[in-house]
MDTraj code that builds the backbone (N, CA, C; nanometers):
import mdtraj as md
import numpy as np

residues = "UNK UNK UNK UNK UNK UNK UNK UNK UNK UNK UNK UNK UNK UNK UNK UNK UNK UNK UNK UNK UNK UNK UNK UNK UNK UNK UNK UNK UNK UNK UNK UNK UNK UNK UNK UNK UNK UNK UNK UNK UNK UNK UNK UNK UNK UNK UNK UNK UNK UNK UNK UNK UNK UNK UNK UNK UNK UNK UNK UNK UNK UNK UNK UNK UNK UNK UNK UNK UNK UNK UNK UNK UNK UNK UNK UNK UNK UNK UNK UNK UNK UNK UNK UNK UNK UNK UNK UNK UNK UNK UNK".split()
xyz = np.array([
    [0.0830, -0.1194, 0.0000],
    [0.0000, 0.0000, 0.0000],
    [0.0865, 0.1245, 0.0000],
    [0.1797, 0.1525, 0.0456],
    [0.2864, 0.2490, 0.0694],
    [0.3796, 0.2769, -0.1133],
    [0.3604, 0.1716, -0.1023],
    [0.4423, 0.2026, -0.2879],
    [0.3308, 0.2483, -0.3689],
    [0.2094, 0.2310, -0.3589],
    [0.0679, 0.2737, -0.4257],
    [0.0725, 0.4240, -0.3944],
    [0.1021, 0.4520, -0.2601],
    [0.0678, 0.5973, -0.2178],
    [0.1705, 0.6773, -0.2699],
    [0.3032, 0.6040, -0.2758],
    [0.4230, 0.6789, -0.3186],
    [0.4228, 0.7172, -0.4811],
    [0.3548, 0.6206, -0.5701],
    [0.3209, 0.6365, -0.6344],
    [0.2201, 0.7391, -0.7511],
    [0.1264, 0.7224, -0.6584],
    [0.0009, 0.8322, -0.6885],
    [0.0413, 1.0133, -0.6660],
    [0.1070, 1.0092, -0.4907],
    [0.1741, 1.1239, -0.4562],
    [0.2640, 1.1627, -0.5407],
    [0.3539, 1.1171, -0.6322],
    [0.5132, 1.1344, -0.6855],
    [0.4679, 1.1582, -0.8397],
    [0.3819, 1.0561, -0.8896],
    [0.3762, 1.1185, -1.0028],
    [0.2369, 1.1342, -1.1010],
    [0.1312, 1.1076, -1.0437],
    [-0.0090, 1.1395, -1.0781],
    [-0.0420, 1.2877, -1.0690],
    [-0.0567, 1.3703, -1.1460],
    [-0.1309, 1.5056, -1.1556],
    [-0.2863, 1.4689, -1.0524],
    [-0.2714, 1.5539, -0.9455],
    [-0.4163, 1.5766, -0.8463],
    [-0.5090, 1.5273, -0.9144],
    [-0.5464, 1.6376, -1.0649],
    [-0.6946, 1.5943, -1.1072],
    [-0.7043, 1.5001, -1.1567],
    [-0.6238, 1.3658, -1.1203],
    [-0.6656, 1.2183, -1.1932],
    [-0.5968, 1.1586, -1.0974],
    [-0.6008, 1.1145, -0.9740],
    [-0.6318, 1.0789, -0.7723],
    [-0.6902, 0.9709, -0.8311],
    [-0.8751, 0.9829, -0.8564],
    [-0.9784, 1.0123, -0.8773],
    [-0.9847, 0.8622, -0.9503],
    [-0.8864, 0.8549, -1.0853],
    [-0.8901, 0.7990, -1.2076],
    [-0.7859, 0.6391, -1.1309],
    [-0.6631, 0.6983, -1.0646],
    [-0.6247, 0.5933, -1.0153],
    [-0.6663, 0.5340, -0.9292],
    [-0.7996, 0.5898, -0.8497],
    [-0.8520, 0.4722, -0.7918],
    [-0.9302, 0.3494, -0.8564],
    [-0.9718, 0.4373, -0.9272],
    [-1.0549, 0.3490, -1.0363],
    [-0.9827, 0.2564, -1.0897],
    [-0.8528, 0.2889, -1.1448],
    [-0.7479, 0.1859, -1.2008],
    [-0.7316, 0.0700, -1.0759],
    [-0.7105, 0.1394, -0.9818],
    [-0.6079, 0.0058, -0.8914],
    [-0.7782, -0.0820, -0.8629],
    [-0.8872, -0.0531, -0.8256],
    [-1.0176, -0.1133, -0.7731],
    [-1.0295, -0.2078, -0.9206],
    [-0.9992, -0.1486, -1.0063],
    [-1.0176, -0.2664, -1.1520],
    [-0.9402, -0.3631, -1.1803],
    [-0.7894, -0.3208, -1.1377],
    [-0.6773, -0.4172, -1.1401],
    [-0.7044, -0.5319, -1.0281],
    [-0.7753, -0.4819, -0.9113],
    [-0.7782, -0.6126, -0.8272],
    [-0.8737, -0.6795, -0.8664],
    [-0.9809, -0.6157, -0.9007],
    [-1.1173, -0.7201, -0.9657],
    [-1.0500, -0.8101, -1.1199],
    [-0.9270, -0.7726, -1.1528],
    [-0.8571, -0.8238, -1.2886],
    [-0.8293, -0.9714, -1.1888],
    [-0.7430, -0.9134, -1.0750],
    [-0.6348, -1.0058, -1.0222],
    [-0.7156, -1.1325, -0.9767],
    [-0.8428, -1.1127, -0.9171],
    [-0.8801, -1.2197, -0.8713],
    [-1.0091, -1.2991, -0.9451],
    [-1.0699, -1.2140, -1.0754],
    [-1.1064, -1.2934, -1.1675],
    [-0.9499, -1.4096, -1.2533],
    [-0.8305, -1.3309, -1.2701],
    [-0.7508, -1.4594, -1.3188],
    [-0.6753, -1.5180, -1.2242],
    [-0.6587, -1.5013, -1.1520],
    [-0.6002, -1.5214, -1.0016],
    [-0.4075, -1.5316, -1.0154],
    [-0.4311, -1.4567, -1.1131],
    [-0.2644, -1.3896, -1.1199],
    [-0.2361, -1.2487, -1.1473],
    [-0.1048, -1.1806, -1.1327],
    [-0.1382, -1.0012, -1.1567],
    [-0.0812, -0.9710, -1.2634],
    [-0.0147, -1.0874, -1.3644],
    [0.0200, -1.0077, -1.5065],
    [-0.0316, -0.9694, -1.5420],
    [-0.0209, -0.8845, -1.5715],
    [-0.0681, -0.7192, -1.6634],
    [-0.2060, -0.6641, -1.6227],
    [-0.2287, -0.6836, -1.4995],
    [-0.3928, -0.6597, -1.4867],
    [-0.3556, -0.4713, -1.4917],
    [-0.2461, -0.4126, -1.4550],
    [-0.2248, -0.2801, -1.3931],
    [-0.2526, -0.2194, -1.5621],
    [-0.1956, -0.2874, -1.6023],
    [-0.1760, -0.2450, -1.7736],
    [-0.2957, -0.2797, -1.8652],
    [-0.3933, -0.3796, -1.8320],
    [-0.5124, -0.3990, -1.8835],
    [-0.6214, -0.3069, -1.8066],
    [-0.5807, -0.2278, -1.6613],
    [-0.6841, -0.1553, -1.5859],
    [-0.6721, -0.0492, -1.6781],
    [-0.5257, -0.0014, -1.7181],
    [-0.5375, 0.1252, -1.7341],
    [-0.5741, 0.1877, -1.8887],
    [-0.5680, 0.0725, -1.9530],
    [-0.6066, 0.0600, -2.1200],
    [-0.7477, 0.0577, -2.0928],
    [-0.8178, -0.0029, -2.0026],
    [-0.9668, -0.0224, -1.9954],
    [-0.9906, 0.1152, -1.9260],
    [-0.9683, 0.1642, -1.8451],
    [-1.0056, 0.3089, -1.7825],
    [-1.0152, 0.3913, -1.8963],
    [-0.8657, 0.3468, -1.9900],
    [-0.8622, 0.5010, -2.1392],
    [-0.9769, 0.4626, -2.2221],
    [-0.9848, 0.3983, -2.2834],
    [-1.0865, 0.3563, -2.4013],
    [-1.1995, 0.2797, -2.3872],
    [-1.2321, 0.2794, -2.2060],
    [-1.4189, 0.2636, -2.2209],
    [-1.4664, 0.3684, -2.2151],
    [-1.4067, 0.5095, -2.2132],
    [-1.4894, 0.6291, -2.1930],
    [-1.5102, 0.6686, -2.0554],
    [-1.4518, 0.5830, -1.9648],
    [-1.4832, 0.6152, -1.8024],
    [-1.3900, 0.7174, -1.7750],
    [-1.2703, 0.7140, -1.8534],
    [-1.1367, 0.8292, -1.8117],
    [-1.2484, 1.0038, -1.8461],
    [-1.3218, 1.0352, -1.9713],
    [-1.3308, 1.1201, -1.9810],
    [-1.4712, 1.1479, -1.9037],
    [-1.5077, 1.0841, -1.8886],
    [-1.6821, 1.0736, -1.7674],
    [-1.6483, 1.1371, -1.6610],
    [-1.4788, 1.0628, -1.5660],
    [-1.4594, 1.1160, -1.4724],
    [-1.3961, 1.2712, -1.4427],
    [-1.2765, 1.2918, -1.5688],
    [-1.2410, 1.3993, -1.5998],
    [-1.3088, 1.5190, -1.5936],
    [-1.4872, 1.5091, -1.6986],
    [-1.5815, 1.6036, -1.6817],
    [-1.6330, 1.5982, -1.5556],
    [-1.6778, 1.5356, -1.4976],
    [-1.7445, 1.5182, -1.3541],
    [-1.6448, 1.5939, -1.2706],
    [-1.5684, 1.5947, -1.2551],
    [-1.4629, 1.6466, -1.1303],
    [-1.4436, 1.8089, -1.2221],
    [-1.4601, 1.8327, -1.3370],
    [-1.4674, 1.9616, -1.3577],
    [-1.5941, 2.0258, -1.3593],
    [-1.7105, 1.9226, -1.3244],
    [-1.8388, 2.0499, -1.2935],
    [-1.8470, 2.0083, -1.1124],
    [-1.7661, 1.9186, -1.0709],
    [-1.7569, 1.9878, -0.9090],
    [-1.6926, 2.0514, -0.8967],
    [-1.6171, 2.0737, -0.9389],
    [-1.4537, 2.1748, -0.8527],
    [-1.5409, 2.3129, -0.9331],
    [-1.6163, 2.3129, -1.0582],
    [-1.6802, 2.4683, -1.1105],
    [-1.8212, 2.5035, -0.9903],
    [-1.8845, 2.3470, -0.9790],
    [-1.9952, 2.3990, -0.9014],
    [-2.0051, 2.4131, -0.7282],
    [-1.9047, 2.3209, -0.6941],
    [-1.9409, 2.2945, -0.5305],
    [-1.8011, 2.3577, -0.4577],
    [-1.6789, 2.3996, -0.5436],
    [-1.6163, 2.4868, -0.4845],
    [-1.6350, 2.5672, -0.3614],
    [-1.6989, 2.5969, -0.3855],
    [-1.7784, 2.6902, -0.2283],
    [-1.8274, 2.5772, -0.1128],
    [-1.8207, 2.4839, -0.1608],
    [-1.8913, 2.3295, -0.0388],
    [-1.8024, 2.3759, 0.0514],
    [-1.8289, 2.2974, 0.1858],
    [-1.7448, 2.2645, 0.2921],
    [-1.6519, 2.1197, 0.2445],
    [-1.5406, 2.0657, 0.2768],
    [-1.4597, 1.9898, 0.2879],
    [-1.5705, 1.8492, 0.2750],
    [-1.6679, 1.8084, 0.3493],
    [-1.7341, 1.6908, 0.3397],
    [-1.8188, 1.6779, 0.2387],
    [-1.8729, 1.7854, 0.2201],
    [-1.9987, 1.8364, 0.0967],
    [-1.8956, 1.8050, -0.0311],
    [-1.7974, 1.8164, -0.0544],
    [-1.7228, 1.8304, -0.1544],
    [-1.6576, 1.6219, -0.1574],
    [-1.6315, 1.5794, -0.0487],
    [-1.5270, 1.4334, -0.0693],
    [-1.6922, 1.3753, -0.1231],
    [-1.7482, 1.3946, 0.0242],
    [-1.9394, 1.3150, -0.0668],
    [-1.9177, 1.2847, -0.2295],
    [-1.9151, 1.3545, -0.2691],
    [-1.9812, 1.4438, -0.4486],
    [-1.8195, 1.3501, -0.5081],
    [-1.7272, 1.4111, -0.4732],
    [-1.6160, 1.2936, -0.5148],
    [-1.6157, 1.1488, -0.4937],
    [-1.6535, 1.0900, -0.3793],
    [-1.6772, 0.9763, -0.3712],
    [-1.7971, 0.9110, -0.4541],
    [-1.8955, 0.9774, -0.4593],
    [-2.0166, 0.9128, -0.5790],
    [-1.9361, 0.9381, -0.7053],
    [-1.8420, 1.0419, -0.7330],
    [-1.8020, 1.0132, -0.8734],
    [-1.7656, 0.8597, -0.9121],
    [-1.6629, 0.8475, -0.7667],
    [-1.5642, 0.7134, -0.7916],
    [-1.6974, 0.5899, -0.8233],
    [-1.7867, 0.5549, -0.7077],
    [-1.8927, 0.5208, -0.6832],
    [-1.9121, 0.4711, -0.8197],
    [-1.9927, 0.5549, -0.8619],
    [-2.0728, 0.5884, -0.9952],
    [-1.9882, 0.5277, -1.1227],
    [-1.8661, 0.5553, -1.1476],
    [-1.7985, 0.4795, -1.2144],
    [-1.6884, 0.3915, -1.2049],
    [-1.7564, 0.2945, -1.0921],
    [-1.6537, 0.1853, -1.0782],
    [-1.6798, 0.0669, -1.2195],
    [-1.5753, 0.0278, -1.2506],
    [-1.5225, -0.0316, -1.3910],
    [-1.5655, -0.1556, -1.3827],
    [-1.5924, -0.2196, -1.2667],
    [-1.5862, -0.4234, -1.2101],
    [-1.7127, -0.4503, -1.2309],
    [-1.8028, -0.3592, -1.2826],
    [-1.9793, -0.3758, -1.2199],
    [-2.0212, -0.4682, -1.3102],
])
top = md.Topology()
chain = top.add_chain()
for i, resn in enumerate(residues, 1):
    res = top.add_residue(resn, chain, resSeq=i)
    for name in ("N", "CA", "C"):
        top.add_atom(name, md.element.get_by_symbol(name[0]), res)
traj = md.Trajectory(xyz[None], top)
């Protein structure tokens, strides 16, 4: 978990956090439908680009950060967390 965080922190741009959760929650639903981890990281993240979920989430996090800006801190993770929610990839 610590190399995940070091990861995300070091070289993920903020406004796609969001996108790598989505990646790593798909890679494990990869890992234990084949019950091995080749390439699931690399099949999450080809499946995040080209089902259309990368740009779903992209817009979504740009009409919160335009609309709920003014939220309080919880009003705002809420509205982020149904993004993630809303487009989890395993469903």
């Amino acid at each position: 978990m610590e190399l995940v965080r070091k990861y995300i922190f070091s070289y993920v741009p903020p406004k796609h956090f969001k996108g790598c959760i989505l990646i790593f929650e798909y890679a494990y639903f990869l890992f234990q439908q084949n019950g091995h981890a080749n390439n699931t990281l690399d099949l999450a993240v080809k499946e995040y680009q080209t089902s259309g979920t990368q740009a779903i989430v992209l817009n979504a996090l740009q009409h919160v950060i335009k609309e709920h800006s003014n939220d309080n801190y919880d009003a705002l993770m809420q509205v982020t967390i149904d993004i993630i929610v809303n487009n989890c990839m395993c469903k």
